[in-house]
N, C-alpha and C positions, 0 to 999 in steps of 0.2 A: 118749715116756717109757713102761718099760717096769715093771712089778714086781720088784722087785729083793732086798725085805727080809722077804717072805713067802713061803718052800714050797707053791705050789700050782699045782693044773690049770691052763690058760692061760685066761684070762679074755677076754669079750669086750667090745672098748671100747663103751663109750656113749657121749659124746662129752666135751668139752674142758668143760663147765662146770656141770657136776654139782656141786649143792650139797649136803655133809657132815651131814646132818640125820637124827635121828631121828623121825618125826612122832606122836606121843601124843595121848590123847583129849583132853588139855589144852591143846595145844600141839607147837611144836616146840623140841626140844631140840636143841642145836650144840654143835662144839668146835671148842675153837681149842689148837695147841701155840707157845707164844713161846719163842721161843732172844735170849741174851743182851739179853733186857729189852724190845726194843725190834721185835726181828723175829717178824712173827706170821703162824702158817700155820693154817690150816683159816676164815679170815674168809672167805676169797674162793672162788669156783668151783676144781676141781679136775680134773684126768683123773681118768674114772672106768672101773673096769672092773665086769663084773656076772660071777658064776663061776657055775657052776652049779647052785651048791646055794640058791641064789638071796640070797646074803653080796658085799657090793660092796667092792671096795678104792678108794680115793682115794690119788694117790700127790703129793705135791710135791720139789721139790729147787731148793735155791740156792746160793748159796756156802761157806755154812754146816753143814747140813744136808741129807739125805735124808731124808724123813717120808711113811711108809704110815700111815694110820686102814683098819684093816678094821670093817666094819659087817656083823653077822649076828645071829642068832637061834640061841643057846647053846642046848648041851643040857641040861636041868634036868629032875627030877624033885618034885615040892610034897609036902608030906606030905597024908594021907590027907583030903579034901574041901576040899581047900585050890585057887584055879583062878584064873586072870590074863587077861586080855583078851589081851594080846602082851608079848613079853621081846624086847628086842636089846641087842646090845652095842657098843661102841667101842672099838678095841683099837687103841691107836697103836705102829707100832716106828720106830725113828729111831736114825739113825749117825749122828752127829757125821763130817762133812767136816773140818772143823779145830777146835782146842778151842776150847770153849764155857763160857763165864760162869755160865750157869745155866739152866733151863729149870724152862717152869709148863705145865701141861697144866688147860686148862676144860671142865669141861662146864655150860651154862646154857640155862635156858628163853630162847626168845625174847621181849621183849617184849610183844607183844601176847598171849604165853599164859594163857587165864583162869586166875585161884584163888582160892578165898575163903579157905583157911587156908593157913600151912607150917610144919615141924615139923625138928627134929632128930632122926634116927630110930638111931643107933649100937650098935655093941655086938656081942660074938660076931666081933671080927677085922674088923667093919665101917666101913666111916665114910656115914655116909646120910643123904640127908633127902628127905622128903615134901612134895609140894602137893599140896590137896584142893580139891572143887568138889561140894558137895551130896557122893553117896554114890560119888563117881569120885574113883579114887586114883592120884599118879605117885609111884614109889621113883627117887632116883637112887643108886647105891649106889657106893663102891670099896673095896678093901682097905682097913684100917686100916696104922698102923703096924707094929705088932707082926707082920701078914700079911706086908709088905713084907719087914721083916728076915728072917724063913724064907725066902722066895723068896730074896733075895741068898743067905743061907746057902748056898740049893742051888744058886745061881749060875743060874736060874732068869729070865733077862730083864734082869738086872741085875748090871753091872759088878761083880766082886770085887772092883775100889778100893775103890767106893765103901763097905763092907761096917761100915766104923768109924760112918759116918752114919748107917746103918741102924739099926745097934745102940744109937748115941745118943739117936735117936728113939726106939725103942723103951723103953728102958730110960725115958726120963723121960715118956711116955703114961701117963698122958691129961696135957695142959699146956696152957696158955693161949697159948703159941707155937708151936703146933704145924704144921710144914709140911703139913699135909694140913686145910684149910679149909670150910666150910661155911654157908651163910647163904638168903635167899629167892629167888635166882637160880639158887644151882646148888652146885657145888665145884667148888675146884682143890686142885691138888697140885704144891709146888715142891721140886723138885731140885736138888743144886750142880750144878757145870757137868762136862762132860764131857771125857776126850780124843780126839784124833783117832782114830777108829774104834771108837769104843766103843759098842754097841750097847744102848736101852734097848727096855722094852714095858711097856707100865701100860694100864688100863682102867679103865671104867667101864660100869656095867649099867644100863638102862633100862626098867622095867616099871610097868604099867598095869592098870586093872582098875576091877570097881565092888565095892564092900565087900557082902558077903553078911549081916556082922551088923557089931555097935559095934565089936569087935576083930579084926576081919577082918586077918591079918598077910600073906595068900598075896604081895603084891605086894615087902614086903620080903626074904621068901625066895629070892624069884625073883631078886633082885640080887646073893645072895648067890653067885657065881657064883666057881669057881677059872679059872686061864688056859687050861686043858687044857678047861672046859667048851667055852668059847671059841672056839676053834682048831679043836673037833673037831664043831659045830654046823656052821662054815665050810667044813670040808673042808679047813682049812689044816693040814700038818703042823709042828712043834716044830722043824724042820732050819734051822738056820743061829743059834740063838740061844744066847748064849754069855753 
């Protein structure tokens, strides 16, 4: 299995069962993408490639779907004495092989990751939340709603069908059913389902750190990442997404 759904340098394999993980001072954090309810990818070991810029791709494919997760360390800049222990990202793309019912994308701590608080952390285009442990902090962050719908606007990773959805969402943010979730484990984000060949990308940012003072924010900033940060920390270029 080759990379197929990301623009980049050729990568070299690592081998057949590379687990999808980001590891934190707290923990590790995972993702999984499920198509049509019930098929789920990123549980299980994956081919994995390692690229140069030191950004890994995992790739799967079944009947359904084709699904890359790229995993790197975006480029950011924090404002002025603001500093984070490490930032990486998780950037899934996925075509739809034949239509699809609907798809959720997770990202969650592992189980046995310590923390003694967690928090909802939002706001500014975000959707976020926090676990802490004494003066050590994890952001997990992703676009909010209202971010998504600009992206489809520009056609941006995200089907122009879909564009009506978008806008629904947005339009009725913040709500108490809102497809973009959040709780002590993690977030997800549900999607309707796709056509054949339709190509999606969504993320989520992962940053860490120890708090410098009570309102120490460096770590939420750091999640606050656009797609191009993304892509362009990897080495991956934007070519192929429609």
């Amino acid at each position: 299995m080759h990379i197929r759904l990301f623009t980049c340098p050729d990568g070299k394999w690592l081998r057949g069962d590379v687990q999808p993980v980001i590891s934190t001072s707290l923990g590790d954090v995972r993702f999984t993408l499920t198509v049509n309810e019930t098929n789920v990818l990123g549980a299980q070991p994956s081919i994995g490639y390692q690229l140069t810029t030191g950004a890994r791709i995992h790739c799967w494919s079944n009947g359904s779907v084709e699904a890359e997760l790229l995993l790197c360390r975006p480029t950011f800049q924090l404002p002025e004495g603001m500093q984070v222990a490490d930032c990486w990202a998780a950037t899934w793309r996925i075509r739809a092989i034949e239509d699809l019912s609907g798809i959720e994308f997770r990202a969650f701590f592992d189980a046995e990751a310590r923390y003694d608080d967690w928090s909802p952390d939002t706001g500014e285009g975000l959707t976020a939340m926090e676990r802490t442990a004494g003066a050590v902090v994890v952001h997990i962050g992703m676009e909010d709603e209202r971010w998504l719908h600009r992206r489809a606007m520009r056609g941006d990773g995200l089907p122009a069908r879909l564009l009506p959805f978008f806008e629904e969402i947005a339009r009725s943010f913040p709500s108490e059913e809102s497809h973009l979730n959040l709780g002590r484990e993690g977030l997800i984000a549900r999607f309707p389902g796709l056509r054949e060949g339709e190509l999606v990308q969504f993320h989520f940012v992962v940053a860490w750190g120890v708090r410098a003072w009570p309102d120490d924010v460096s770590t939420w900033f750091a999640v606050d990442r656009e797609p191009s940060d993304i892509l362009a920390g990897a080495g991956v270029s934007m070519t192929g997404v429609q």
